[in-house]
N, CA, C and O atoms as a CHARMM CRD file, in Angstrom:
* protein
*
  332
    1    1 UNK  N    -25.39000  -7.66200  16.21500 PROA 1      0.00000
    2    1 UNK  CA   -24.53300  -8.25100  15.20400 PROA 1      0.00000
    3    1 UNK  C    -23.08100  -7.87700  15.47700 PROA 1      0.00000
    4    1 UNK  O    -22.96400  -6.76200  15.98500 PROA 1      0.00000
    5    2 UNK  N    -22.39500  -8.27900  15.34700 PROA 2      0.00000
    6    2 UNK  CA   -20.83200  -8.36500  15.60600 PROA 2      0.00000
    7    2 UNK  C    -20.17600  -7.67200  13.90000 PROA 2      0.00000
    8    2 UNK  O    -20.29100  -8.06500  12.73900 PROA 2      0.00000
    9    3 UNK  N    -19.46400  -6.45100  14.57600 PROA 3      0.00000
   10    3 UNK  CA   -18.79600  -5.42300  14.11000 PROA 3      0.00000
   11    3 UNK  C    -17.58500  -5.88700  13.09300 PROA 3      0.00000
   12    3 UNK  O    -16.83700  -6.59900  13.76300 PROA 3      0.00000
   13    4 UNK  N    -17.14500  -5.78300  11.89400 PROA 4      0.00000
   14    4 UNK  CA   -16.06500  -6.31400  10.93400 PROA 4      0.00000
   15    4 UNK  C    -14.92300  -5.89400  11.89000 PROA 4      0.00000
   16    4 UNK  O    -14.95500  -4.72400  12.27200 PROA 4      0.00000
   17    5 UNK  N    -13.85500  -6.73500  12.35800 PROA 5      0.00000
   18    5 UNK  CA   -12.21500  -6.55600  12.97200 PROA 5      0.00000
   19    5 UNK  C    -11.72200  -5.94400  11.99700 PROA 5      0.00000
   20    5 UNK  O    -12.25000  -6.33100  10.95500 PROA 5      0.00000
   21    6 UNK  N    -11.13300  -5.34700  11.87500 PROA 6      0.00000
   22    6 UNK  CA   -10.23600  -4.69900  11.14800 PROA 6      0.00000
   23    6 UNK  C     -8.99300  -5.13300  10.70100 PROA 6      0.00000
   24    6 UNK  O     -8.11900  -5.07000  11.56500 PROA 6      0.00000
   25    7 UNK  N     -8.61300  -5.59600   9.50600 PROA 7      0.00000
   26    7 UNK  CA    -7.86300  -6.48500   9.09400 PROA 7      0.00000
   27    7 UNK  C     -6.34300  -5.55000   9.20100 PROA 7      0.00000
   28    7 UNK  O     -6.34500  -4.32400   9.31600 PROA 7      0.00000
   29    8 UNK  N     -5.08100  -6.39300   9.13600 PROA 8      0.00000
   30    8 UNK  CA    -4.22900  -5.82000   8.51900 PROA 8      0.00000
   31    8 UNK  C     -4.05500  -4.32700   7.52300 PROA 8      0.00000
   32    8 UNK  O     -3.35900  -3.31600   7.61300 PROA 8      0.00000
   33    9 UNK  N     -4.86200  -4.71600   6.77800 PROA 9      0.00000
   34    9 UNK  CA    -4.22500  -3.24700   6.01900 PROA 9      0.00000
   35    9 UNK  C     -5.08500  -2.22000   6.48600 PROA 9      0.00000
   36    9 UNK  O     -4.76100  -1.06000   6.23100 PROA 9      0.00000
   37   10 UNK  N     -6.33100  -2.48600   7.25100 PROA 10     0.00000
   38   10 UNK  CA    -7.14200  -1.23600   7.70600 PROA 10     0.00000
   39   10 UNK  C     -6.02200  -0.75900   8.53900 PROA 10     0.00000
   40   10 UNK  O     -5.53900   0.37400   8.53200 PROA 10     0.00000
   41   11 UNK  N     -5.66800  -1.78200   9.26700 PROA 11     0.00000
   42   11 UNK  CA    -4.63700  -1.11900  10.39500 PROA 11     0.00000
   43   11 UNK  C     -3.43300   0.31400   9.84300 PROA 11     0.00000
   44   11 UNK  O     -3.41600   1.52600  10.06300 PROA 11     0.00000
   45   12 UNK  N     -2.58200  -0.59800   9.08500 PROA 12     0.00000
   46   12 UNK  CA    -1.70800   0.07000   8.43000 PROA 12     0.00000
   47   12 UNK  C     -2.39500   1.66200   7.47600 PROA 12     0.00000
   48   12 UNK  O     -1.92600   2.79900   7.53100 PROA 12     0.00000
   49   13 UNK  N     -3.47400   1.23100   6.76300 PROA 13     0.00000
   50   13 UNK  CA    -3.88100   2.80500   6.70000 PROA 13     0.00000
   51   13 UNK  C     -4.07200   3.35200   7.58500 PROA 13     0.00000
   52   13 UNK  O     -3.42000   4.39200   7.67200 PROA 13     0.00000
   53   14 UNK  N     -4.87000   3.08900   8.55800 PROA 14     0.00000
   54   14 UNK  CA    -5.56200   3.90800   9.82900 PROA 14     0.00000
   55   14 UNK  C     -3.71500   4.45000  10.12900 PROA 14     0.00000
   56   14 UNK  O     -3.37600   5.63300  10.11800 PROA 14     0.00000
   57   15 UNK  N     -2.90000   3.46100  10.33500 PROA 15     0.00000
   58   15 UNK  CA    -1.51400   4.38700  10.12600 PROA 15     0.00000
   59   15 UNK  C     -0.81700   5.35200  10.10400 PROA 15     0.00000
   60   15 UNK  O     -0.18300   6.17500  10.76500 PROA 15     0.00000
   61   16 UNK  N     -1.09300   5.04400   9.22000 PROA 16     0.00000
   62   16 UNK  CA    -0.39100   5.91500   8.00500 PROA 16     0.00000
   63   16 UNK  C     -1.24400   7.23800   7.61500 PROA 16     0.00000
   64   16 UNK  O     -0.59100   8.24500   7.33800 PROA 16     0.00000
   65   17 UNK  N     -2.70000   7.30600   7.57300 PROA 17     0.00000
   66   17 UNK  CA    -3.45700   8.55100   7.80700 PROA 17     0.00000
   67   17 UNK  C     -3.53000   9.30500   8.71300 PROA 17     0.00000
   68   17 UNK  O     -3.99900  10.42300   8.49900 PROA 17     0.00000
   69   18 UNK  N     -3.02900   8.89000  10.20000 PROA 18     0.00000
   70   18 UNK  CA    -2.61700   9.17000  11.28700 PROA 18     0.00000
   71   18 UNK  C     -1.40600   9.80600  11.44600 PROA 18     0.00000
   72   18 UNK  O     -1.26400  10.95100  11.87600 PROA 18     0.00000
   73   19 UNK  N     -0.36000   8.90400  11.02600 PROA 19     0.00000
   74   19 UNK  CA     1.03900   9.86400  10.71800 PROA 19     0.00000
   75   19 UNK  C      0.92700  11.30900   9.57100 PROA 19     0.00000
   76   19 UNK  O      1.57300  12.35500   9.49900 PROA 19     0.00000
   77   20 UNK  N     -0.05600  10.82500   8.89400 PROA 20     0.00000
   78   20 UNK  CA    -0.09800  12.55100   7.67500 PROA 20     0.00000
   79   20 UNK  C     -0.75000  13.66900   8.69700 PROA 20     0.00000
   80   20 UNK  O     -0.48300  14.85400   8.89500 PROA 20     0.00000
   81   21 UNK  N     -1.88800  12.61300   9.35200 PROA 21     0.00000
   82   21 UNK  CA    -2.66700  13.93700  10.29500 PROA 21     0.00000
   83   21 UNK  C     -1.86300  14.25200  11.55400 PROA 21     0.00000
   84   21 UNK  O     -2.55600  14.35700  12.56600 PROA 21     0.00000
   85   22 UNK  N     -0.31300  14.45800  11.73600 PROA 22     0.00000
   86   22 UNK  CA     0.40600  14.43000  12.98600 PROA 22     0.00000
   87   22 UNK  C      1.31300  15.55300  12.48600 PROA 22     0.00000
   88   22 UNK  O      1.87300  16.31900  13.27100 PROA 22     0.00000
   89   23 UNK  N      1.46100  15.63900  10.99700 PROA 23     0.00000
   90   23 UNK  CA     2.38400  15.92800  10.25400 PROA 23     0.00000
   91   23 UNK  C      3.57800  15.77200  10.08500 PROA 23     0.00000
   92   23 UNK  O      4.47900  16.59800   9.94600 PROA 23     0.00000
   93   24 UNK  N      3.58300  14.12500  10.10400 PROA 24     0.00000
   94   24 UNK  CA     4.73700  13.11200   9.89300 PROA 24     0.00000
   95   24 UNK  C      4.66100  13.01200   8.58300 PROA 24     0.00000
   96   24 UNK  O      3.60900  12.56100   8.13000 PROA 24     0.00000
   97   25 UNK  N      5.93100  13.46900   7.48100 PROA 25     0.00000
   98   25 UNK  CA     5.99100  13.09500   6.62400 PROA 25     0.00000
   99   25 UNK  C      6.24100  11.68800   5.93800 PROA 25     0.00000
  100   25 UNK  O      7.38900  11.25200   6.01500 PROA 25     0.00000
  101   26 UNK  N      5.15000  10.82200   5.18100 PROA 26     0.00000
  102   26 UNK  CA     5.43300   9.85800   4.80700 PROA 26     0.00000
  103   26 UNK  C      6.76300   9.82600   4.16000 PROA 26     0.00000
  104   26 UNK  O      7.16000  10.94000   3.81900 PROA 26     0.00000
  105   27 UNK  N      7.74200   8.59700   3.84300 PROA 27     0.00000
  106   27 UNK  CA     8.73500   8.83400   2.98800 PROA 27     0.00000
  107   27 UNK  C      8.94500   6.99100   2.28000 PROA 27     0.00000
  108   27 UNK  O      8.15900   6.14200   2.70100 PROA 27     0.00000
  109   28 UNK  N      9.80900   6.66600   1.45600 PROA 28     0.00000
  110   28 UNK  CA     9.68800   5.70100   0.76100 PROA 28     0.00000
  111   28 UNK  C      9.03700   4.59300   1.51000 PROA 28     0.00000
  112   28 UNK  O      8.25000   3.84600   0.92900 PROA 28     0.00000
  113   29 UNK  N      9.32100   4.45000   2.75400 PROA 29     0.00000
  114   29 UNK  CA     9.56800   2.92200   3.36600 PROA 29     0.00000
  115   29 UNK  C      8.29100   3.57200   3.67200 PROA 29     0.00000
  116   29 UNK  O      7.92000   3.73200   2.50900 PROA 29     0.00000
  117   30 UNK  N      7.53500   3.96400   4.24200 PROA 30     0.00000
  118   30 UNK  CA     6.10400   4.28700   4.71400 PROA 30     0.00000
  119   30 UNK  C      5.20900   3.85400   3.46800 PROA 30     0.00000
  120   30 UNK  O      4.12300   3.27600   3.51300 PROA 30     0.00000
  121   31 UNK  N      5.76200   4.17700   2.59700 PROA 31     0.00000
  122   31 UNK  CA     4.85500   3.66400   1.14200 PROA 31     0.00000
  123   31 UNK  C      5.25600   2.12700   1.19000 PROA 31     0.00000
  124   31 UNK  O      4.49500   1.18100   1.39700 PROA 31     0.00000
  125   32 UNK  N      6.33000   2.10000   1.00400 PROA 32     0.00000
  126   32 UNK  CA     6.49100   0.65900   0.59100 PROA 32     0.00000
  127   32 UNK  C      5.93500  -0.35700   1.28200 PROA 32     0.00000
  128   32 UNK  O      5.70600  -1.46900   0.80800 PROA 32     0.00000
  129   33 UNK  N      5.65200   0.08100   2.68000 PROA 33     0.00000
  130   33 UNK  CA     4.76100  -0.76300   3.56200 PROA 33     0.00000
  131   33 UNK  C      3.36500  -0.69100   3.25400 PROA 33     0.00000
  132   33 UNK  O      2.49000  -1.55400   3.31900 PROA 33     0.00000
  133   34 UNK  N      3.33200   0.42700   2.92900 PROA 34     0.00000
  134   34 UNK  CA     1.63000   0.62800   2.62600 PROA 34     0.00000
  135   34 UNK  C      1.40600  -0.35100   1.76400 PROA 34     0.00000
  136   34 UNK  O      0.79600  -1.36100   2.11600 PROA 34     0.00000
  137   35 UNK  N      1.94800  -0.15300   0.30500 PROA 35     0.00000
  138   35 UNK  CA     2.06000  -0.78200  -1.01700 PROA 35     0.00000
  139   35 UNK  C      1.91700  -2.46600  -0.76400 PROA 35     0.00000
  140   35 UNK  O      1.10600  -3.24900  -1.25900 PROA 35     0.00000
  141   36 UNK  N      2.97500  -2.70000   0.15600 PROA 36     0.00000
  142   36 UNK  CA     2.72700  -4.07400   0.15800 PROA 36     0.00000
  143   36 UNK  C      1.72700  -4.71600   1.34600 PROA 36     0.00000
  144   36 UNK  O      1.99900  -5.85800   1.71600 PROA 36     0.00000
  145   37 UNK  N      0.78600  -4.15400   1.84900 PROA 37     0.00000
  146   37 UNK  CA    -0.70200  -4.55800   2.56900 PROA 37     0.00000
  147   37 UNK  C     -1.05200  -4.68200   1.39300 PROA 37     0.00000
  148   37 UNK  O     -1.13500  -5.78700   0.85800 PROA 37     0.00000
  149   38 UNK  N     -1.36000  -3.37900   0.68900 PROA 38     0.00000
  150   38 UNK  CA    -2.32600  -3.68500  -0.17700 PROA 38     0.00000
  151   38 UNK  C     -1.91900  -4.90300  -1.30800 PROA 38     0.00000
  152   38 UNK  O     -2.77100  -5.73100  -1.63000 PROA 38     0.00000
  153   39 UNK  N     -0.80800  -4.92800  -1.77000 PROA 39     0.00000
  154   39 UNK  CA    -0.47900  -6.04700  -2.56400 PROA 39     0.00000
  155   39 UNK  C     -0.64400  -7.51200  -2.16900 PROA 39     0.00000
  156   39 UNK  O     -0.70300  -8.41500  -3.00300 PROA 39     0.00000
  157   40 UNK  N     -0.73300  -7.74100  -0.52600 PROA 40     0.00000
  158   40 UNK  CA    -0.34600  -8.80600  -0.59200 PROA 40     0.00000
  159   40 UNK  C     -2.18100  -9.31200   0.11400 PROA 40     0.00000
  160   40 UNK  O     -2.58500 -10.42100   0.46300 PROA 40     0.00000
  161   41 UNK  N     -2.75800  -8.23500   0.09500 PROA 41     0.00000
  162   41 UNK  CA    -4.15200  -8.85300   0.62800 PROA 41     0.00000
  163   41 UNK  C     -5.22100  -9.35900  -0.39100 PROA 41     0.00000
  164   41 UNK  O     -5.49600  -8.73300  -1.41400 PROA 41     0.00000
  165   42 UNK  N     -5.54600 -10.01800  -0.19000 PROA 42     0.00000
  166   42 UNK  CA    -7.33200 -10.85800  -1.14700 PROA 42     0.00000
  167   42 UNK  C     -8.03000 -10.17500  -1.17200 PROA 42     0.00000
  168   42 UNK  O     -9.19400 -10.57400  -1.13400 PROA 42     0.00000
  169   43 UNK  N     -7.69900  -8.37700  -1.26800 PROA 43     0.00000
  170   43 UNK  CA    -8.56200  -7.76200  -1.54700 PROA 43     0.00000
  171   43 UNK  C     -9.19200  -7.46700  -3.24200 PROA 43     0.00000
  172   43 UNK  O     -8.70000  -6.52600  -3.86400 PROA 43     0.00000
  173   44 UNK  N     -9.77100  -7.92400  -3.59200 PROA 44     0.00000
  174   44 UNK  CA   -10.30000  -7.06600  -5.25100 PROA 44     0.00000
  175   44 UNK  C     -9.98100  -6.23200  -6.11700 PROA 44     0.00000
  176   44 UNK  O    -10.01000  -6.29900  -7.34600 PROA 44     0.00000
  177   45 UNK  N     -9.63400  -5.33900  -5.34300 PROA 45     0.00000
  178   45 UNK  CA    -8.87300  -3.78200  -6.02900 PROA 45     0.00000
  179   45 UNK  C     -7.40000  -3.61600  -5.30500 PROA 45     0.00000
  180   45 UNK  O     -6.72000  -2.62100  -5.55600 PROA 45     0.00000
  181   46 UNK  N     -6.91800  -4.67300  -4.36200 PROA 46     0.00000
  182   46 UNK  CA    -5.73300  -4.51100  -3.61000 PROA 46     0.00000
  183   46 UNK  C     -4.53200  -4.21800  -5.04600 PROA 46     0.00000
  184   46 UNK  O     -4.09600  -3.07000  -5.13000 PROA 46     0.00000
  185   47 UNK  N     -4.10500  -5.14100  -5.98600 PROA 47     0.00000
  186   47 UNK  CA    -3.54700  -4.10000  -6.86700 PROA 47     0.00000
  187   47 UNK  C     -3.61500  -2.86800  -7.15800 PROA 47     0.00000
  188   47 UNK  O     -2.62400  -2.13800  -7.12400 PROA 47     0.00000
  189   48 UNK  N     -4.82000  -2.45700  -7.49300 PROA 48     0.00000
  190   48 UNK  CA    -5.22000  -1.50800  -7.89200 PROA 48     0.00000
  191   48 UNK  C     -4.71100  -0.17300  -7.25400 PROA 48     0.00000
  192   48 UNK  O     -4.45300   0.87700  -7.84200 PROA 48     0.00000
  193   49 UNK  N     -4.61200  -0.48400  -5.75300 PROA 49     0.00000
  194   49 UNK  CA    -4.69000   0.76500  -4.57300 PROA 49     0.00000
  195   49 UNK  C     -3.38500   1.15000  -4.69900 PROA 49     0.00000
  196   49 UNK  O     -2.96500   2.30500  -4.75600 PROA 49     0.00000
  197   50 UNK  N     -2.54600  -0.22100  -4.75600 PROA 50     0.00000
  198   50 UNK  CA    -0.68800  -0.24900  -4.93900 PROA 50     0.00000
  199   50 UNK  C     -0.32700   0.41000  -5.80600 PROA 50     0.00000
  200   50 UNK  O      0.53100   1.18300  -5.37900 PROA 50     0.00000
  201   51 UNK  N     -0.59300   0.60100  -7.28800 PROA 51     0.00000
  202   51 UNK  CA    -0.03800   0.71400  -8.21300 PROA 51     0.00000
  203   51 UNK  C     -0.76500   2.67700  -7.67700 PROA 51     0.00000
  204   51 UNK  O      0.10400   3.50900  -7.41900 PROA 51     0.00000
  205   52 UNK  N     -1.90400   3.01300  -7.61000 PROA 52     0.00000
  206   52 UNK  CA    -2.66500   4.06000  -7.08000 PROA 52     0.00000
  207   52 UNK  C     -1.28100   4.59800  -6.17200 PROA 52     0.00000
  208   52 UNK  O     -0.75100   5.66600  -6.47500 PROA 52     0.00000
  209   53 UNK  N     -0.77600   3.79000  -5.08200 PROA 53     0.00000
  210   53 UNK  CA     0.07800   4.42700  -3.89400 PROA 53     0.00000
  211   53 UNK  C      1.25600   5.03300  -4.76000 PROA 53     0.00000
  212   53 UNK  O      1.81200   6.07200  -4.40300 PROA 53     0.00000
  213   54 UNK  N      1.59600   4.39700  -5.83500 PROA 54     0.00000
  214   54 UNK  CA     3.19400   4.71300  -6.45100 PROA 54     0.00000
  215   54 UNK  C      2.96100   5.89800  -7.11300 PROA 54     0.00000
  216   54 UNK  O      3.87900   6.70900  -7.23300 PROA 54     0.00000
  217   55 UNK  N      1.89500   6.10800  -7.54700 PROA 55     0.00000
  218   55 UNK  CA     1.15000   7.65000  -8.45900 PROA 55     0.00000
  219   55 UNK  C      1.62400   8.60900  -7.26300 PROA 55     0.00000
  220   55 UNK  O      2.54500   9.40300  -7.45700 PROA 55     0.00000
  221   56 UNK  N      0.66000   8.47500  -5.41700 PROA 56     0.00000
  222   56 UNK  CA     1.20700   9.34800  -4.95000 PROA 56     0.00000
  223   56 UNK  C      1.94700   9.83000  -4.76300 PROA 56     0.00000
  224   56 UNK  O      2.07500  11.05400  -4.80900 PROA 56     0.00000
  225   57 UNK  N      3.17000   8.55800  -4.30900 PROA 57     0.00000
  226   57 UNK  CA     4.21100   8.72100  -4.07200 PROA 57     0.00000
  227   57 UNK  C      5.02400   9.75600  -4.90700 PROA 57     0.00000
  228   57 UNK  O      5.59000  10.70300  -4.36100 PROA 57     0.00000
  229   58 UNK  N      5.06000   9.54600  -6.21200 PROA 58     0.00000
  230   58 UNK  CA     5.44400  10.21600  -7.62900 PROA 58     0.00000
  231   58 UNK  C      5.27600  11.86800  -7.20400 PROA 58     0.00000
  232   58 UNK  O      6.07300  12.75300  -6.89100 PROA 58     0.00000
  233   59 UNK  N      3.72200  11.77900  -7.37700 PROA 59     0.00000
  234   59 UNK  CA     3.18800  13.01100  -7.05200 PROA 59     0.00000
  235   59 UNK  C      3.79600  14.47700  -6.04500 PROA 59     0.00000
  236   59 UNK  O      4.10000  15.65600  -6.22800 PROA 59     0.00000
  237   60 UNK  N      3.69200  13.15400  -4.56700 PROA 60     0.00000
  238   60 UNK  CA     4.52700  14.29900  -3.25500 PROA 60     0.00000
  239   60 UNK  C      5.62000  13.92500  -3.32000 PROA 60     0.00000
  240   60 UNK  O      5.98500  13.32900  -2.30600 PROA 60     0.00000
  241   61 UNK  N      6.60600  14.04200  -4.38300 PROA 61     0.00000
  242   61 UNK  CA     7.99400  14.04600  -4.59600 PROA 61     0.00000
  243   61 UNK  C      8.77900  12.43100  -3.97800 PROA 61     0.00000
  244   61 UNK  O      9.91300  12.05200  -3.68800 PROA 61     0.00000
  245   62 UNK  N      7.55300  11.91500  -4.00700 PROA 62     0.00000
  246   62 UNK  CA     8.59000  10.60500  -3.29000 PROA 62     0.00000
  247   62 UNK  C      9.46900   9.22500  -4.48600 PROA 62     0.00000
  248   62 UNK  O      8.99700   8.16300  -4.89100 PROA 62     0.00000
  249   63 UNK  N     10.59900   9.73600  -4.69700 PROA 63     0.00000
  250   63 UNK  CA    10.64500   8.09400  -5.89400 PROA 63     0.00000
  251   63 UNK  C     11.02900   6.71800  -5.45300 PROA 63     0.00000
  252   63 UNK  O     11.88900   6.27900  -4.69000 PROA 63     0.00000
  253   64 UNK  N      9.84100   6.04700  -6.40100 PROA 64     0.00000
  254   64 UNK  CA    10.01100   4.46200  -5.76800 PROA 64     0.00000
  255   64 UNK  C     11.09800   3.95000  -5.46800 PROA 64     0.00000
  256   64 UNK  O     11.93700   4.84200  -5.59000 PROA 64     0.00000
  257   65 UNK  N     11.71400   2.75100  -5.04800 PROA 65     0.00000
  258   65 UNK  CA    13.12900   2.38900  -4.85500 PROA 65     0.00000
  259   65 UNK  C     12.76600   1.15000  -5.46600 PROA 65     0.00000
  260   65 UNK  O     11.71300   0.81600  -6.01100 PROA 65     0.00000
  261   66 UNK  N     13.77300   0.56600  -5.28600 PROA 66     0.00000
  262   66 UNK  CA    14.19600  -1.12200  -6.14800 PROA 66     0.00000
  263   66 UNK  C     13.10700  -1.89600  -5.24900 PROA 66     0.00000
  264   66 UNK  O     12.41300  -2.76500  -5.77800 PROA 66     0.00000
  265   67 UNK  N     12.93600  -1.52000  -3.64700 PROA 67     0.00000
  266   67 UNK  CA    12.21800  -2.25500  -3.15700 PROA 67     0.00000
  267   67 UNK  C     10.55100  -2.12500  -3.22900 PROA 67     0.00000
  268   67 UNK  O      9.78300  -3.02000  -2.87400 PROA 67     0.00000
  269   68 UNK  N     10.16500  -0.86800  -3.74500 PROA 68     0.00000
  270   68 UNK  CA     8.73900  -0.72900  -3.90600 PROA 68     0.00000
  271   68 UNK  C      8.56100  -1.43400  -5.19300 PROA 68     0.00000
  272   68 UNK  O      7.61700  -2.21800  -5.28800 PROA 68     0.00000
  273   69 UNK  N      9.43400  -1.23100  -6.29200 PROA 69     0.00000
  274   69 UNK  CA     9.23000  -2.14500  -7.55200 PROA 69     0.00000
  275   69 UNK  C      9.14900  -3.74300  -7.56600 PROA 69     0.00000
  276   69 UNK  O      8.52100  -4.62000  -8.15900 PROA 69     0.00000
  277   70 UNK  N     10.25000  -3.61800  -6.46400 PROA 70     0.00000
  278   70 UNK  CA    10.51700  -5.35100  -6.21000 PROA 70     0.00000
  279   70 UNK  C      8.90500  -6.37200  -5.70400 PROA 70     0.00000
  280   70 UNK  O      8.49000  -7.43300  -6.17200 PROA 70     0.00000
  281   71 UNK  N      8.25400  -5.36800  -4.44000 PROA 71     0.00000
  282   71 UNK  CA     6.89100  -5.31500  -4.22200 PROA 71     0.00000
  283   71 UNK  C      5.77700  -5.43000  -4.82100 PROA 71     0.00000
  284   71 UNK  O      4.75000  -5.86500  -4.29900 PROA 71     0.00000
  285   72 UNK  N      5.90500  -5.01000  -6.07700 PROA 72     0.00000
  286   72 UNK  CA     4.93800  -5.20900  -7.19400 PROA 72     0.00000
  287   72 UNK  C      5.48000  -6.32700  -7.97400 PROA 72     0.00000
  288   72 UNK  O      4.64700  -6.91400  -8.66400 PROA 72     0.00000
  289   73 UNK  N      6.09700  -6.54600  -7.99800 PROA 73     0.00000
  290   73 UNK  CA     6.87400  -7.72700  -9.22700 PROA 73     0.00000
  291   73 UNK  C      6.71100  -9.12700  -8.44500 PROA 73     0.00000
  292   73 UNK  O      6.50800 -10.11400  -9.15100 PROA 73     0.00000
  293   74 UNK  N      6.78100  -9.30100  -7.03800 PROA 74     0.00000
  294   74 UNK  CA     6.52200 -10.23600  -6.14400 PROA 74     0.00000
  295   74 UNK  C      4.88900 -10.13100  -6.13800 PROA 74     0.00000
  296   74 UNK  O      4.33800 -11.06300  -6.72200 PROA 74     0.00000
  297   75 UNK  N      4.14800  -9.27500  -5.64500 PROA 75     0.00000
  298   75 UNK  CA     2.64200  -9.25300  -5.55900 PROA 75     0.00000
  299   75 UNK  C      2.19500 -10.09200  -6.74900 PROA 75     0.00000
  300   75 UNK  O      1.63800 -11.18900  -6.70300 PROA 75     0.00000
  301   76 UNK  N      2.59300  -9.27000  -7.99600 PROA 76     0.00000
  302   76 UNK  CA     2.40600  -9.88400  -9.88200 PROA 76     0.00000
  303   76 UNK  C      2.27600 -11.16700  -9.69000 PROA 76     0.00000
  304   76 UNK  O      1.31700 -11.93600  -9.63300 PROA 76     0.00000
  305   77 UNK  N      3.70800 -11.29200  -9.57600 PROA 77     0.00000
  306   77 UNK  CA     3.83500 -12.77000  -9.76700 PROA 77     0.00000
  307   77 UNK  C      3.37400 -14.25400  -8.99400 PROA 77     0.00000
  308   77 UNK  O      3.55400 -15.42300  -9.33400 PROA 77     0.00000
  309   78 UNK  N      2.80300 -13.73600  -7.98500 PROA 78     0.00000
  310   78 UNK  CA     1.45600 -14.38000  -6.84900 PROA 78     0.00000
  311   78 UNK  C      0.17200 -14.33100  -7.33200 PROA 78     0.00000
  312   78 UNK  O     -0.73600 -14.89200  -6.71600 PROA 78     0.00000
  313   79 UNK  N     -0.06100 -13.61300  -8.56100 PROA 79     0.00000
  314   79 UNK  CA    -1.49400 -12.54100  -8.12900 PROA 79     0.00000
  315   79 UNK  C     -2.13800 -13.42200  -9.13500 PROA 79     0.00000
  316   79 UNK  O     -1.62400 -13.78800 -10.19200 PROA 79     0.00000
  317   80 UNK  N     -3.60800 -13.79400  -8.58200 PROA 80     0.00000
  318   80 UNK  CA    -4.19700 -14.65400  -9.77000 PROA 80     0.00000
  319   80 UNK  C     -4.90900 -13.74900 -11.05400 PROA 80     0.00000
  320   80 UNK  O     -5.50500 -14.18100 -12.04100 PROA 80     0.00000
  321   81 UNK  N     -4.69800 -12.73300 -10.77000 PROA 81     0.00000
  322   81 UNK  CA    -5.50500 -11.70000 -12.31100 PROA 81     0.00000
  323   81 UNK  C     -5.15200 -12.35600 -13.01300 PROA 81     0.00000
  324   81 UNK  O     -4.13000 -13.04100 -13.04200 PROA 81     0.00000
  325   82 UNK  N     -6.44900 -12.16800 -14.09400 PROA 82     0.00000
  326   82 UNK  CA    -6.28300 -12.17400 -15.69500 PROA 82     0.00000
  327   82 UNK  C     -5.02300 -11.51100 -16.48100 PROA 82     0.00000
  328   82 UNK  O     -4.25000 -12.06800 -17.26100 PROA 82     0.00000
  329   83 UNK  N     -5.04000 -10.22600 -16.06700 PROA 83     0.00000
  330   83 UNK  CA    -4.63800  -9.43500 -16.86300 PROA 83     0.00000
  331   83 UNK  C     -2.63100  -9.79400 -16.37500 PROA 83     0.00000
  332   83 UNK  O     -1.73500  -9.18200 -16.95700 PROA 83     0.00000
C-alpha cells in the first residue's frame, strides 16, 4: 500500500520541531509561519492548532505581532466554521 506524502504543514512542523531540537530558538516569524499552515489547511482542528500556537507563543515569552493576528483574521474570514 502506498505510504501518506506528507503534506505542507507536516513539512513545516517536522521544521520547526527540528529547529527546537537544534536549539534554534523559535521567534515570532517561525510562529507566524507555523500558525498560518495550520490556518490555511482543510485540516479539522487546523484552527484549533493556530489559536493552540499563539498560547505557546504567549507562554515562551513570544508576543504575537499585527501579522500573526492579521493571520487569524484572514484564516476567520475564509474559514467555513459554524462558530
Amino acid at each position: 500500500s502506498k505510504s501518506k506524502q506528507p503534506d505542507a504543514v507536516d513539512r513545516v512542523v517536522h521544521l520547526f520541531e527540528e529547529m527546537k531540537r537544534k536549539g534554534i530558538q523559535p521567534n515570532e516569524v517561525s510562529y507566524n509561519i507555523l500558525i498560518r499552515a495550520h490556518a490555511r489547511s482543510n485540516r479539522s482542528k487546523g484552527m484549533d492548532r493556530a489559536e493552540e500556537l499563539i498560547s505557546e507563543m504567549k507562554i515562551n515569552g513570544i508576543q504575537p505581532n499585527v501579522v500573526t493576528y492579521n493571520t487569524l483574521l484572514d484564516a476567520y474570514s475564509k474559514s467555513k466554521r459554524p462558530d
